[in-house]
C-alpha positions in Angstrom: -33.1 41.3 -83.6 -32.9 37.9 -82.3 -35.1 35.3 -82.4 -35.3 34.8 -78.7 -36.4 38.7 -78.5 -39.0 37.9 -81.1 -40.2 35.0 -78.8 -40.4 37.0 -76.1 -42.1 39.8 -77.8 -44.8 37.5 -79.3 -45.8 36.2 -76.1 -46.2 39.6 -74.3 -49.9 40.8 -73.7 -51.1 44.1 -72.0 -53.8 44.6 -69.8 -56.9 45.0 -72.3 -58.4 48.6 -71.8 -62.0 48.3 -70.8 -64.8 50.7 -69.8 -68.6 51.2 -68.7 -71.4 53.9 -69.5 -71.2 55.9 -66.6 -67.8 56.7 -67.7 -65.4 54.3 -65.8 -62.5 53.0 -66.8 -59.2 50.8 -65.9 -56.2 53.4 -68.0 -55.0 54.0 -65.0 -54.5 49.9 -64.4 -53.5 49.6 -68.0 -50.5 52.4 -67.7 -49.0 50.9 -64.9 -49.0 47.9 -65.7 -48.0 48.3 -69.4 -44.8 50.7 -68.5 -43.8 47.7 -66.2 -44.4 44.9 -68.9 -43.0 47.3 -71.8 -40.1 48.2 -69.4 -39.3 44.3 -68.4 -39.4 43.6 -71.9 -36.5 46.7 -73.1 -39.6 48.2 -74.9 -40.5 51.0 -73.1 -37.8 52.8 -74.6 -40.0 52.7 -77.8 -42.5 54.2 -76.3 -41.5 56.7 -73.9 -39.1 57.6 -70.7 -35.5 59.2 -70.8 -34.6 56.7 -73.4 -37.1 57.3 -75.8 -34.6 58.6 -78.8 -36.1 58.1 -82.0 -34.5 58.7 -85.1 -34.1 61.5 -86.8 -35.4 60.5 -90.6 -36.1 63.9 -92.6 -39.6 64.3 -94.3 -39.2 62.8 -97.6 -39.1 65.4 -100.9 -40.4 64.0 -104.0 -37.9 64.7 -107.1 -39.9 65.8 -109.5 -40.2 67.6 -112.8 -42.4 70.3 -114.4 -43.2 71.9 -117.8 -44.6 75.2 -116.9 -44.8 78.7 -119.1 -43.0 82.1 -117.8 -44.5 85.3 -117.5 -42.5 86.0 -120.9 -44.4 82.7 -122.9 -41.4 80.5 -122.5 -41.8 77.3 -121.8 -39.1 75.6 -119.7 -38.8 72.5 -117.4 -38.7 72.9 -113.8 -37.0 70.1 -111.3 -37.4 69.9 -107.5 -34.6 68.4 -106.0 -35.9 65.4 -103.6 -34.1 63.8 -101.0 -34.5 60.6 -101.5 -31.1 58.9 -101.2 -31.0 61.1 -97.4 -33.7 59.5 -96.3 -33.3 55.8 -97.7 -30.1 56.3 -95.9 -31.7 57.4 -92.3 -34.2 54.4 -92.3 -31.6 52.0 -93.3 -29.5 53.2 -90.4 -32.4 53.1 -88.1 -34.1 50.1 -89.6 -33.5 47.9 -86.4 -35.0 50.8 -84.1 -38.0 51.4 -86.8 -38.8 47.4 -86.9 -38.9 47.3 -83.1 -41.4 50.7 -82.6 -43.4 48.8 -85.0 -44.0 45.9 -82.7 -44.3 47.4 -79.2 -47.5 49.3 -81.4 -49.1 46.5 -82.5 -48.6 45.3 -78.8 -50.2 48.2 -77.2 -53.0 48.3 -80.3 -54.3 45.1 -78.9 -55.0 46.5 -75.7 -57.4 49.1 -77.2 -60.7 48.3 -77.1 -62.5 47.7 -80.5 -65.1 50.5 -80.1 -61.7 53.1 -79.2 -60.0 51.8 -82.6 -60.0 55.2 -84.7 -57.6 56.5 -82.4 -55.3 54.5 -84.2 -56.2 56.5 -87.2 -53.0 58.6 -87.4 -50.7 57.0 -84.6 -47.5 55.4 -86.9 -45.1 54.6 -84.2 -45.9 53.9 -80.8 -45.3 57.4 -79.1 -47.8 58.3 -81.1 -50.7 55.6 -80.0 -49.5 55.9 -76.5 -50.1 60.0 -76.5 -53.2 58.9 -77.9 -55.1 56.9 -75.0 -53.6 59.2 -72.3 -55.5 62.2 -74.1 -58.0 60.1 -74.7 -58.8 58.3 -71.4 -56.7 60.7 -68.6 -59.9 63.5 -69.0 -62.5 61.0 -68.1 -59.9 59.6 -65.0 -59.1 62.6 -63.6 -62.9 63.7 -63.4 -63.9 60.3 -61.9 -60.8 60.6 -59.0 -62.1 64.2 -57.9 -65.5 62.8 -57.6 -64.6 60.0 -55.3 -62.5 61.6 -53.6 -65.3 64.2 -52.4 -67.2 61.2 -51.2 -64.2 59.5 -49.4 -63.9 62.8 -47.5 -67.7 63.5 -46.8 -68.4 59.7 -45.6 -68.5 60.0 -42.5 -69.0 57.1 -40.0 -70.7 56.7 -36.9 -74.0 57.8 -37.8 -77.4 56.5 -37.5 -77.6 55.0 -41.3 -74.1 53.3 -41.6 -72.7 52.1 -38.8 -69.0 51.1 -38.5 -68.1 48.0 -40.8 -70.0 49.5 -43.6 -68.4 52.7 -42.8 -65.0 51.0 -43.2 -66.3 48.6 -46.1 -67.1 51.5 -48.3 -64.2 53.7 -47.5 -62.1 50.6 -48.7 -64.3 50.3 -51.7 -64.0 53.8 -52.3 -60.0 53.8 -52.1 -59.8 50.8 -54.4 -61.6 52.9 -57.2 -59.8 55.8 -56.6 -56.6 53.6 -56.6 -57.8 52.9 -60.3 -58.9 55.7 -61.5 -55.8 57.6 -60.8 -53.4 56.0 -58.7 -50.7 59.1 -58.6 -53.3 60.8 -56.9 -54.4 58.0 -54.5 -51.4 56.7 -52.0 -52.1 57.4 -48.7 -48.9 55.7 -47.7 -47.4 59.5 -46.3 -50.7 60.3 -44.5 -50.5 56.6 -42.8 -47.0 57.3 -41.8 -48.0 60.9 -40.0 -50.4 59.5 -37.3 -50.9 62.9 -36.5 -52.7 63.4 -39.6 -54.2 60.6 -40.1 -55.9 60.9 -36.6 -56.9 64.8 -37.3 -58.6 63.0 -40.2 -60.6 60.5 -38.2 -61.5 63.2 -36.0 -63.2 64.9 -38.7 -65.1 61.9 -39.9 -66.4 61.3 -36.8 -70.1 62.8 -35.7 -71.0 63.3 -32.4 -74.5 60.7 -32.9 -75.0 58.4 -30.0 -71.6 57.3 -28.0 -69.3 58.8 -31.0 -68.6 61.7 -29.6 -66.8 60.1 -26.6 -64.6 58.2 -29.6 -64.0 61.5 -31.0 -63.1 64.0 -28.0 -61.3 61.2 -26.7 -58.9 61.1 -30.0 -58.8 64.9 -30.4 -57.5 65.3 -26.7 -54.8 62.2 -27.3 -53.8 63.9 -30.7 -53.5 67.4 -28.8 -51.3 65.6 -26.1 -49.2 64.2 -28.7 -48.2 67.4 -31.0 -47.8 69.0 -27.3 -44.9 66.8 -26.3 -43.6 66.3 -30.1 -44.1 62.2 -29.7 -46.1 60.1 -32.3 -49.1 58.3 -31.2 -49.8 55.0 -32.1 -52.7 53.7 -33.2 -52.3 50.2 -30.6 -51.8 53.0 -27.7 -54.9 55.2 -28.3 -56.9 51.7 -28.5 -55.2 50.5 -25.3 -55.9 54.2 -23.8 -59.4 54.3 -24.9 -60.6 50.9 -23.7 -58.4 51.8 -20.0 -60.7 55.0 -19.7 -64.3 54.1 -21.4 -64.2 50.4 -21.0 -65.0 49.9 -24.5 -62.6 49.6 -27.9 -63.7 52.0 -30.4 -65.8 50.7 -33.1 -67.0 47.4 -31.1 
């Protein structure tokens, strides 16, 4: 290995894992990041992905020898063949491989919390350490995700206790957490693209308290016009629209 790798490697620092009582976390912040970092650094190979490839080094057999007595009253020696000089062999050959799994899991080690240290109890390479956190932390993740999700989708805005900009403060607030706690399930990116569906959406946040409901049957009727003659609606053309026929721009 050269000594420009081990420069490199010395400097590298993850994203410390960190957590509160009520059972938040940042693992989803820490994956990310650390596949990139590990990745960047020809590491992540160590770790996991289509090039993890470690080596194949056999359990190791102690040679050994016994005195024992048969069922006749004969005492004779008994040897156990080991396979020592098989698996000397395999490390050797893999000693460059074995040096460098041993670094990427000191690496990852130092993100782990002190209080989460046992889980390095039986991790030896860093597969093992890495398996270790997701089963760990991706529970408690997944569970925190479903329940903000449930509030993203039952927040809804327009009504008599929060009006608009601490509607849309709080949804963002509420995305943002979600984005950490697990970000596979968090891009919106596809619904943003289908205005369509993203419209249908605000339709259904909407409540019909005070002048909402002008908001809302305006936006369902532009939606329906819009799936009718197969042409996407933009959100600077319903705004334009609306303000044309109301005299107001939503949300003002």
């Amino acid at each position: 290995m050269s000594n420009q790798n081990e420069k490199e490697w010395g400097k590298l620092k993850l994203t410390p894992i960190t957590g509160s009582d009520d059972g938040s976390n940042n693992y989803a912040e820490f994956k990310q990041k650390a596949k990139l970092k590990l990745d960047a650094a020809k590491m992540w190979k160590y770790v996991d992905g289509p090039e993890y490839k470690p080596p194949n080094i056999p359990a190791l057999i102690v040679s050994e020898s016994k005195t024992g007595v048969t069922d006749d009253g004969i005492t004779m020696q008994f040897h156990t063949i080991g396979n020592e000089v098989e698996v000397n062999v395999a490390r050797k050959a893999a000693e460059e491989w074995l040096d460098a799994d041993k670094k990427t899991l000191a690496i990852i080690a130092e993100a782990v919390p002190s209080r989460r240290l046992y889980l390095l109890r039986d991790c030896s390479s860093a597969n093992d350490l890495w398996t270790a956190l997701k089963n760990h932390y991706e529970p408690g993740s997944t569970l925190m995700a479903v329940s903000i999700r449930t509030k993203l989708m039952g927040f809804k805005c327009g009504t008599e206790k929060h009006d608009m900009v601490h509607w849309r403060e709080t949804m963002v607030q509420l995305y943002h957490r979600l984005s950490d706690a697990d970000p596979e399930t968090a891009h919106m990116a596809d619904l943003l693209r289908n205005i369509w569906a993203f419209a249908r959406l605000l339709v259904t946040l909407m409540t019909d308290a005070g002048e909402w409901h002008f908001c809302r049957d305006d936006l369902r009727n532009k939606v329906r016009e819009s799936t009718a003659v197969r042409k996407p609606m933009s959100s600077s053309s319903y705004t334009h629209n609306y303000a044309q026929d109301t005299g107001k721009v939503p949300g003002v």
